[in-house]
N, C-alpha and C positions, 0 to 999 in steps of 0.2 A: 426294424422297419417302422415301428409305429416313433421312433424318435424322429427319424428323415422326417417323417407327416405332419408330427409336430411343432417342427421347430420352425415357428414365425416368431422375429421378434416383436415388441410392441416400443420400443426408440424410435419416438417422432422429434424428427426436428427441424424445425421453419425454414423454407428457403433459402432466406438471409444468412442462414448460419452457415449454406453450403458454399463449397469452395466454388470460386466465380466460375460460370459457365461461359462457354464465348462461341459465338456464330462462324468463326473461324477454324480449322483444321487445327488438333489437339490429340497428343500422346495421350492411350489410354489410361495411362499411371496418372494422370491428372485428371479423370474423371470422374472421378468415385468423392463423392462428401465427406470429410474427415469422419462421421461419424454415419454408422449405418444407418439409412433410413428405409423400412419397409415399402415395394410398391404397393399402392392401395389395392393392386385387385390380388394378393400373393394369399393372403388365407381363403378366399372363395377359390382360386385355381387350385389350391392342397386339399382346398374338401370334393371337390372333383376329382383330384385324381386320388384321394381314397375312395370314392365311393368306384370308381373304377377298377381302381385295384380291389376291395373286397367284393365285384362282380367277376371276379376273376377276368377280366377283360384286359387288363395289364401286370405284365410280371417285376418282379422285387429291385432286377437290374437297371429299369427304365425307369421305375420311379427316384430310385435312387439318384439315375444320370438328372432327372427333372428336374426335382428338387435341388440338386445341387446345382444346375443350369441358372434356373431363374430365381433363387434366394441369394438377389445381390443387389447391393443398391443404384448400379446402374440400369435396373430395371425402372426405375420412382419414377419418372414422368412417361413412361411406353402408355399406350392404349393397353385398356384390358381386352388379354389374349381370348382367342375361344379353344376351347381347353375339350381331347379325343382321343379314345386311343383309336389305335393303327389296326389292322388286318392281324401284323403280325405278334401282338401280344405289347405294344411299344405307345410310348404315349407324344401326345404333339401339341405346343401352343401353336395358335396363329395369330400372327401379329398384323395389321392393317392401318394404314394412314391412306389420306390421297395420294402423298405420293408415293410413299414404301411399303415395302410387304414383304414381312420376316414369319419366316415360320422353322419351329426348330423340333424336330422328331427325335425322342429319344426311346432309341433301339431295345427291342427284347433283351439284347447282350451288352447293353449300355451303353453303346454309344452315341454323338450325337450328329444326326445327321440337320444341315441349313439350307434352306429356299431361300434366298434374295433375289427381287426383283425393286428395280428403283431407276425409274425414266429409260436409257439404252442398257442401263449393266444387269444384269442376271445369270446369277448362278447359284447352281447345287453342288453339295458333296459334305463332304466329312466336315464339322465343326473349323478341327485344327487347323484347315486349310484353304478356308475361307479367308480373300484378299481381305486383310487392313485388322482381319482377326475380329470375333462376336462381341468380345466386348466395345468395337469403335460402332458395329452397325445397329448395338443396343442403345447408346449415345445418340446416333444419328435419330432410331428410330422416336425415342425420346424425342429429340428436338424438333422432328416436324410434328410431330404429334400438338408439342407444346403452339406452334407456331397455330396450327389446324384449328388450335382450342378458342 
């Protein structure tokens, strides 16, 4: 447990170096930077969800699902999340832009459940089965955020 909590990396590496981003519709296999870069708000959202977790407010399966949700570098240009656990033992970021709004709850039994809302499209359910897949609406979310900035 205390490794999942642990593990942020500290590999920064300058925009320029990331592989071209484009305002265009992109396979998520080309979004990720050749090399990992931490999002800047990813170690304050892991000391939250320890301090959660040794509140006993969140259980070992969710932080797990969490941390291995948002420890990725398609996270790097998202707004920073606001970071809770749930009723049921499960923890949640939420994600906001003006125009989008991503929220991903990961479940006392780990799994991960998505809120998207973004102009007429909205929808809930299981990770897995989120149209265009988390990792294109972690991209998107990025990208207005960057636009917003």
């Amino acid at each position: 447990m205390t490794e999942v909590l642990n593990r942020v990396s500290t590999v920064h590496v300058p925009r320029s170096q990331w592989v071209s981003s484009s305002s265009s519709e992109v396979w998520a296999s080309a979004l990720r930077p050749f090399v990992y870069i931490n999002p800047p708000w990813l170690e304050n959202a892991l000391i939250r969800a320890r301090e959660l977790f040794h509140a006993g407010r969140v259980n070992n399966a969710a932080i797990v699902a969490f941390v291995t949700a948002l420890d990725d570098s398609l996270w790097s240009d998202a707004p920073v999340p606001f970071v809770s656990s749930t009723d049921e033992g499960g923890i949640s970021a939420e994600f906001e832009t003006g125009s989008l709004q991503l929220d991903i709850e990961a479940t006392s039994s780990g799994s991960l459940l998505v809120y998207v809302a973004a102009g007429q499209f909205d929808w809930e359910g299981p990770a897995d089965e989120l149209p265009d897949g988390l990792e294109k609406w972690a991209w998107r979310l990025g990208m207005a955020h960057r636009l917003q900035a």
